[in-house]
C-alpha positions in Angstrom: -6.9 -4.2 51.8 -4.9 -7.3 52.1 -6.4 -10.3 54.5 -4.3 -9.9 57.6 -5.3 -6.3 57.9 -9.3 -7.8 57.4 -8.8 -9.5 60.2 -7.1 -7.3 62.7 -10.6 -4.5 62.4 -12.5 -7.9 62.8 -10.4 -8.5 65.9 -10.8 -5.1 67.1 -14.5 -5.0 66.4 -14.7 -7.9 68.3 -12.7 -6.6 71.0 -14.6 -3.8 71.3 -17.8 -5.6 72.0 -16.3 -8.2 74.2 -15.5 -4.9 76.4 -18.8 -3.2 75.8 -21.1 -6.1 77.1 -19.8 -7.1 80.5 -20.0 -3.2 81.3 -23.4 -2.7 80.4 -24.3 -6.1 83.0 -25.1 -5.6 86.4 -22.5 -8.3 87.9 -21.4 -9.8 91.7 -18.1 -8.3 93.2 -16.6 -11.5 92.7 -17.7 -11.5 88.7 -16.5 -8.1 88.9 -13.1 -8.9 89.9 -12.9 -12.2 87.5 -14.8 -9.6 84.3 -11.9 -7.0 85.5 -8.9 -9.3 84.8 -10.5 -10.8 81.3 -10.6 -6.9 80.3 -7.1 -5.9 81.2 -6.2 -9.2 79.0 -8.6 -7.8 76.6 -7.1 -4.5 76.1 -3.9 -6.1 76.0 -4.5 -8.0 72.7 -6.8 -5.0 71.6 -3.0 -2.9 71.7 -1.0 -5.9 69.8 -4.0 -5.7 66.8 -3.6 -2.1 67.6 0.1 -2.2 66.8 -0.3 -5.0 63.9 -2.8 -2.4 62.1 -0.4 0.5 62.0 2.4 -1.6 60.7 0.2 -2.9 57.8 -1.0 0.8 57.3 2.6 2.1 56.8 4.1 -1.1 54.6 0.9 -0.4 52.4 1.8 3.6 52.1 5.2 2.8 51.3 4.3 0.1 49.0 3.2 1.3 45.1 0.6 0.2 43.5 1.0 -2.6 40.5 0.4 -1.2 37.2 -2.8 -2.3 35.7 -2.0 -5.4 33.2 -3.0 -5.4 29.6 -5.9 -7.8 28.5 -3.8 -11.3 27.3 -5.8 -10.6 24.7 -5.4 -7.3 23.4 -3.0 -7.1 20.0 0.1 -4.9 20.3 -1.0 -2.6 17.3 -4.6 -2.4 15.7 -7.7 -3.2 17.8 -9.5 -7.0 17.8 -12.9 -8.1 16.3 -13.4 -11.3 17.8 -10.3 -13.3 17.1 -9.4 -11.0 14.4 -7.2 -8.2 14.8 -7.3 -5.2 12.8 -5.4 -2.2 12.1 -5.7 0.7 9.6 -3.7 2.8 8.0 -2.9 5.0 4.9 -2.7 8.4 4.1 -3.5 11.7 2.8 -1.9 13.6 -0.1 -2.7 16.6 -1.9 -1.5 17.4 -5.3 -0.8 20.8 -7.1 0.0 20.3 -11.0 1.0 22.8 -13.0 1.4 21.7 -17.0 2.3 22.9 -20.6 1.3 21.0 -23.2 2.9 21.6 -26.5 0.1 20.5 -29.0 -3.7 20.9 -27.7 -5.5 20.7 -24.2 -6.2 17.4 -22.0 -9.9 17.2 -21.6 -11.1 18.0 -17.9 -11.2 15.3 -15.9 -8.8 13.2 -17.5 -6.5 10.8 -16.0 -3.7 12.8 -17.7 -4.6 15.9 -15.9 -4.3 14.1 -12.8 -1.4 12.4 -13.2 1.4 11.7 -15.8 -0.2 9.3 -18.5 1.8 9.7 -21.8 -0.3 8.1 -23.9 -3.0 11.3 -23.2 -0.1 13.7 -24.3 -1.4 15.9 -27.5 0.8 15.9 -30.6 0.6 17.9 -33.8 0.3 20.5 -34.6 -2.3 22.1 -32.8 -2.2 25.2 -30.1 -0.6 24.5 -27.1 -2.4 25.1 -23.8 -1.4 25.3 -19.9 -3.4 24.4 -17.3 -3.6 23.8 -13.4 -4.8 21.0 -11.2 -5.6 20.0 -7.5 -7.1 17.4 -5.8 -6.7 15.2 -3.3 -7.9 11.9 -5.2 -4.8 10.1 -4.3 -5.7 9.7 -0.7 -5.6 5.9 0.4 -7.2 3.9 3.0 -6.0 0.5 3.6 -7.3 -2.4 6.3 -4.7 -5.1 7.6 -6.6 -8.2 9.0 -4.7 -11.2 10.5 -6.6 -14.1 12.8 -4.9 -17.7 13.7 -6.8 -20.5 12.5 -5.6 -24.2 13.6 -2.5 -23.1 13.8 -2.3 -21.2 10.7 -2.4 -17.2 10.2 -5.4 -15.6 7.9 -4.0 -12.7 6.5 -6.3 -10.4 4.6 -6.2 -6.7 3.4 -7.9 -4.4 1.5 -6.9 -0.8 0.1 -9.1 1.8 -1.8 -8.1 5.6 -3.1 -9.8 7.7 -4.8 -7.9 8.4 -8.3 -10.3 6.6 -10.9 -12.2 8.2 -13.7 -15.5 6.3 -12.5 -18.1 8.8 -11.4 -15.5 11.7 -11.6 -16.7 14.5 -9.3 -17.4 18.4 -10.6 -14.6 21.1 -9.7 -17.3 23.2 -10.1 -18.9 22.9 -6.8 -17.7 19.6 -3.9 -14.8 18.2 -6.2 -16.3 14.8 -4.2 -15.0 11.6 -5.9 -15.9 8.1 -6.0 -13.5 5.2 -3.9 -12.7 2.8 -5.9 -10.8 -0.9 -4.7 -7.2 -1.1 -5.0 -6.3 -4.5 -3.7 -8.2 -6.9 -1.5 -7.1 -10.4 -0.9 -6.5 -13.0 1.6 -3.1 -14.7 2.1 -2.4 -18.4 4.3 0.7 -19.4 4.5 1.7 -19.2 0.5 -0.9 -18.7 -1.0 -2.7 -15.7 -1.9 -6.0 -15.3 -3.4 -7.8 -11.9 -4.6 -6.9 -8.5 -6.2 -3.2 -7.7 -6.3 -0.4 -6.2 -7.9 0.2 -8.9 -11.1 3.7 -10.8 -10.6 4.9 -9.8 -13.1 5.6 -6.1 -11.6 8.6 -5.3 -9.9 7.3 -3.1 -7.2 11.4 -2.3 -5.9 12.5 -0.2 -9.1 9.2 2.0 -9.1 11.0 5.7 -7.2 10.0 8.5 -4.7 8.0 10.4 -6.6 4.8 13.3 -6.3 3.3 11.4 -8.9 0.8 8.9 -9.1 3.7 6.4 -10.9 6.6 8.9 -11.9 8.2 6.2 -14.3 4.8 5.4 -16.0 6.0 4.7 -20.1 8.9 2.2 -18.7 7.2 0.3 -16.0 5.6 -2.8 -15.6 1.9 -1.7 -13.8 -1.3 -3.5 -13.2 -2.9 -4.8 -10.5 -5.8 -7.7 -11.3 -7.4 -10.8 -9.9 -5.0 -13.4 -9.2 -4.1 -17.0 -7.3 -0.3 -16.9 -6.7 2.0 -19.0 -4.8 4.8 -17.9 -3.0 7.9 -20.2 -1.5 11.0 -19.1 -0.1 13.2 -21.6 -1.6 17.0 -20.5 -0.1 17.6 -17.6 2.5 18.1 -14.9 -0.7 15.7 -16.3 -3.0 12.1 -16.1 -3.8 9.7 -17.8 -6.0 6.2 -16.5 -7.3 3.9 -18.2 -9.6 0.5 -17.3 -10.4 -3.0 -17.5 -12.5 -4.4 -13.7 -13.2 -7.5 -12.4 -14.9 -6.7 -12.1 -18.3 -8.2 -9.5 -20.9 -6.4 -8.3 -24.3 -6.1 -5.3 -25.1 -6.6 -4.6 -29.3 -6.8 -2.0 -31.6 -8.9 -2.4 -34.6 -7.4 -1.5 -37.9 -7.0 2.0 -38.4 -8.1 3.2 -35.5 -5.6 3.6 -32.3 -8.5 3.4 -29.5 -8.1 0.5 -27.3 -10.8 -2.1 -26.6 -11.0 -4.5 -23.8 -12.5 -7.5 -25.7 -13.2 -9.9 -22.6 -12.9 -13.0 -24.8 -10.3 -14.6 -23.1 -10.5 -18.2 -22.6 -7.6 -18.7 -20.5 -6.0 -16.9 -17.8 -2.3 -15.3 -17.9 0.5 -17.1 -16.4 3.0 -14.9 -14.5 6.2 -15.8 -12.9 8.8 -14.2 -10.7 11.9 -15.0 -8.9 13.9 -12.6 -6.3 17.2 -12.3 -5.1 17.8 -10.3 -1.8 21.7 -10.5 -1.8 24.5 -8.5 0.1 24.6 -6.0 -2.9 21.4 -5.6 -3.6 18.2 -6.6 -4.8 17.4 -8.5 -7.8 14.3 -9.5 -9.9 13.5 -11.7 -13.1 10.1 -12.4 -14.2 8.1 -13.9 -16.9 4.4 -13.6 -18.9 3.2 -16.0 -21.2 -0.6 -15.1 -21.7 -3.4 -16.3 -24.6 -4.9 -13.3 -27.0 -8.1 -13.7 -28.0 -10.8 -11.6 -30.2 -14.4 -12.7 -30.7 -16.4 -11.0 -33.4 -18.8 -13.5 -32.9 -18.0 -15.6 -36.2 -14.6 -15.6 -35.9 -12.2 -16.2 -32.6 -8.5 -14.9 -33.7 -5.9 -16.5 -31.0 -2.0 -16.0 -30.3 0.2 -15.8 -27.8 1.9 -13.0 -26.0 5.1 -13.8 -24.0 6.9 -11.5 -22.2 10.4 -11.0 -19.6 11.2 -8.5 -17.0 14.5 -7.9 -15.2 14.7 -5.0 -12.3 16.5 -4.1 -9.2 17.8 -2.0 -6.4 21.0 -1.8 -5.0 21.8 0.9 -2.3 25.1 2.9 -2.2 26.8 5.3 -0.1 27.4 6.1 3.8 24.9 3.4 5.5 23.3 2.2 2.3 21.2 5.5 2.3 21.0 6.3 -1.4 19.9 3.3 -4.2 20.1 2.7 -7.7 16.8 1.0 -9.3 15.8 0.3 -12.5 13.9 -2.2 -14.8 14.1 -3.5 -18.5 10.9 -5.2 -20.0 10.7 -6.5 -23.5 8.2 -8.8 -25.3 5.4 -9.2 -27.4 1.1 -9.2 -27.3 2.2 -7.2 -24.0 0.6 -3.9 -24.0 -1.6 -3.4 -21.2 1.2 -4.6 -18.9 3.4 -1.8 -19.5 3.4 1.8 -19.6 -0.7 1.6 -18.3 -1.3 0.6 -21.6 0.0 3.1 -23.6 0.2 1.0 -27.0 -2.3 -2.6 -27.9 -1.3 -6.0 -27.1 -2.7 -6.5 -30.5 -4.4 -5.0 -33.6 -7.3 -7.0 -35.0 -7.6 -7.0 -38.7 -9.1 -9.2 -41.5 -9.9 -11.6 -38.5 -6.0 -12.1 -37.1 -4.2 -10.6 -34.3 -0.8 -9.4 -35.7 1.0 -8.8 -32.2 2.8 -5.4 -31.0 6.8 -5.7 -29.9 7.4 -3.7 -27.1 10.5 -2.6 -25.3 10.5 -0.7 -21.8 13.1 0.7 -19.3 13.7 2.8 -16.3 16.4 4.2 -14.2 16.7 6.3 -11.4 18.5 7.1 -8.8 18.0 8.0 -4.9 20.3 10.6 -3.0 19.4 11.3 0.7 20.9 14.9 1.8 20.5 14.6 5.4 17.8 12.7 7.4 14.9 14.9 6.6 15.7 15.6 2.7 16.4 13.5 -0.4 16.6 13.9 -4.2 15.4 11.5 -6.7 16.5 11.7 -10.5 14.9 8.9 -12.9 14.2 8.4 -16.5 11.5 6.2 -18.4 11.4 4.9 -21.8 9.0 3.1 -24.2 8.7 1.9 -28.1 6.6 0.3 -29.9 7.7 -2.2 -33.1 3.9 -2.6 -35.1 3.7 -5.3 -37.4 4.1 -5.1 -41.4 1.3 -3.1 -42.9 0.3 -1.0 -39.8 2.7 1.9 -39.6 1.3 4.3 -42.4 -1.7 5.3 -43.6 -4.7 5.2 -41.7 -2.7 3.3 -38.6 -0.2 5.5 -38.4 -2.1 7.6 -35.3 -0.5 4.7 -33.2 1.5 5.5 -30.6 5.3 4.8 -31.6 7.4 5.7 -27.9 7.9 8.0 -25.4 10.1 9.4 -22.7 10.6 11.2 -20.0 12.7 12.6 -17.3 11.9 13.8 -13.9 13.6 15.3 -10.9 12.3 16.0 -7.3 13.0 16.9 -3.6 11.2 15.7 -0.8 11.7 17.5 2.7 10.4 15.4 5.8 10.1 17.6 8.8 8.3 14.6 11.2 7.8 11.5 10.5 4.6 11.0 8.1 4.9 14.4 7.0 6.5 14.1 3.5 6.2 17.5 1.1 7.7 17.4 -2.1 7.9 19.1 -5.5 9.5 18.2 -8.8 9.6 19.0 -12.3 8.9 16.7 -15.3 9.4 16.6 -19.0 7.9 13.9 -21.3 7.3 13.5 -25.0 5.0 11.2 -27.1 5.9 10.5 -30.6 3.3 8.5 -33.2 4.3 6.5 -35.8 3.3 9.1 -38.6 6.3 11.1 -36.8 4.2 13.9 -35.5 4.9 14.3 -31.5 3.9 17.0 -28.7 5.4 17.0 -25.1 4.5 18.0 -21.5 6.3 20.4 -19.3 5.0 19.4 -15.3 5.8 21.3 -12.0 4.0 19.5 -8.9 3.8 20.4 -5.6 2.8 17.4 -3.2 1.9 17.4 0.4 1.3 14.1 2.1 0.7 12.8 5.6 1.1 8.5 6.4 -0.7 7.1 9.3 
């Protein structure tokens, strides 16, 4: 009720009781007379607040209410903690794999059952098998944080899935599997601090795909501790350096298994530079990193170096559909590429004789209408081994592999994606022998 409405019932009130009193006093005929005149003046004013009540009564009807205003303080998306704000996000995706292996069986609970992972492809000669998967490991959860500090914006996140081999679950019984840290860093202004995807990675030329990577021999693919810088140094270009954990990856002679030696003194230096132009986008990026081996007499040293170029240039009726792809060559660059498929190194006779590599992929992106799209890609990787470690007892090394993959995605709403595509890929060793893998996968996944 608005003020001048307040005061017209305290008027009237008043009014009233003004009228009340002099009738319930026994008064003189003359009093009478004068009491008679002050009422009529009384009931004259008691009709004008009468009249002035009504009026605000009907503007007040007539009148809708304000909307309720938001807090000043309450964030657009997200919810706040204090003078954070938060917001979450993700999703949920289910995986149905069928597979033919050409030359043995994947053990249960391998990465390469859940995923494609060359390097876990059988070859030989041995009996071929065919198997079928599900799970729903690849679900991700991920936590956006941002709070102004003197003028500044904290920026932190952190993302977890479920797709690690680390206290792998029974299929027997829950199929329950561990969560396991993705990234997590903090970012102010430049800088960012914490776990993230190395800079060395090209994130644009990785495709659509139901798997876990899709492109996994040909692609450049870690994520690690880091301290990067970033500056936008003209309106198209981009500059990344950074400091990231470093670990090498050797194979001891004769034997192809891999072994993280954690003797690194120093950590790897990673570059990058990106052009966003009219035609597309562009990437160049470097790796020079330290190798080291300890056997605890001995420290063998060298140095891996490595270059990337990639990009992803859209075509067609409003840019729609996109070429991307990404070339990779070096040396002492193993676990950087293909998820490791072949050593940085090999250690022997206390030296580290360093593995060439050579990596590409290529796809391509065609949207059918705006619920459906097809993606086509390739992936390549080979190995060059030094002198003296391609026969023999080192000749179980990996030597390259390929593969080529097609899929359709459908989108009825938005966040609903389901897709299913087909996959071939074949490993080859040095010794020549080779098996392949014949993938259908059905995917079903649901952003929020």
């Amino acid at each position: 009720m608005k003020i001048s409405t307040r005061k017209n019932v305290v008027l009237l009130a008043t009014t009233a009781m003004a009228i009340a009193l002099p009738l319930c006093a026994p008064q003189s005929a003359m009093a009478q007379s004068a009491d008679t005149a002050q009422l009529e003046a009384r009931l004259k004013q008691l009709e004008a607040s009468m009249d002035a009540l009504k009026a605000e009564l009907a503007k007040a009807k007539s009148t809708p209410a304000p909307a309720a205003a938001a807090p000043a303080s309450a964030p657009a998306e997200g919810f706040r903690v204090g003078n954070t704000t938060v917001k979450v996000g993700g999703f949920i995706k289910t995986v149905g794999t069928f597979s033919n292996f050409s030359s043995g069986e994947v053990a249960a609970n391998a990465l390469g059952r859940d995923f494609y992972l060359p390097g876990q492809i059988p070859t030989g000669t041995g009996r071929g098998s065919r198997v079928f998967d599900a799970s729903a490991k690849q679900t991700r959860l991920w936590t956006n944080l941002t709070t102004d500090v003197a003028g500044h914006t904290v920026k932190g996140y952190i993302e977890a899935d479920f797709q690690t081999t680390a206290g792998a679950g029974s299929e027997r019984t829950t199929n329950g599997y561990n969560m396991a840290v993705r990234r997590a860093y903090v970012q102010l202004d430049g800088l960012t601090i914490g776990q993230d995807w190395t800079t060395f990675q090209y994130l644009g030329a990785i495709p659509e795909s139901t798997d876990f990577v899709g492109i996994t021999e040909g692609t450049v693919f870690a994520r690690q501790p880091l301290v990067r810088y970033t500056k936008k140094i003209s309106p198209i270009t981009t500059f990344n350096i950074s400091l990231e954990n470093s670990e090498t990856a050797s194979a001891v002679s004769g034997s192809p298994a891999l072994t993280e030696n954690d003797d690194d003194r120093l950590p790897d230096l990673a570059a990058r530079i990106q052009f966003n132009t009219k035609v597309g986008e562009f990437s160049v990026a470097g790796l020079v990193r330290e190798l080291a081996v300890n056997n605890g007499v001995v420290t063998a040293k060298d140095t891996g170096t490595g270059i990337s170029i990639g990009g992803k240039i859209p075509f067609g009726e409003k840019k729609a559909n996109d070429v991307r792809f990404l070339v990779t060559a070096g040396n002492g660059i193993g676990r950087y590429v293909g998820l490791n498929m072949v050593p940085d190194a090999i250690y022997a006779n206390n030296s580290l004789f360093k593995v060439n590599n050579f990596a590409a992929t290529g796809s391509v992106r065609f949207m059918i209408n705006p619920m459906t799209r097809v993606n086509l890609m390739g992936s390549y990787q080979s190995a060059d081994y030094p002198a003296g470690f391609v026969t023999g007892a080192f000749s179980a090394y990996t030597k390259k592999s390929q593969s080529v993959a097609a899929n359709i995605f459908y989108s009825p709403v938005k966040g609903i994606d389901l897709g299913v595509e087909y996959r071939l890929g074949k490993r080859e060793l040095v010794n020549g022998l080779d098996g392949s893998l014949n993938r259908i996968e059905f995917a079903a996944k649901y952003s929020f």
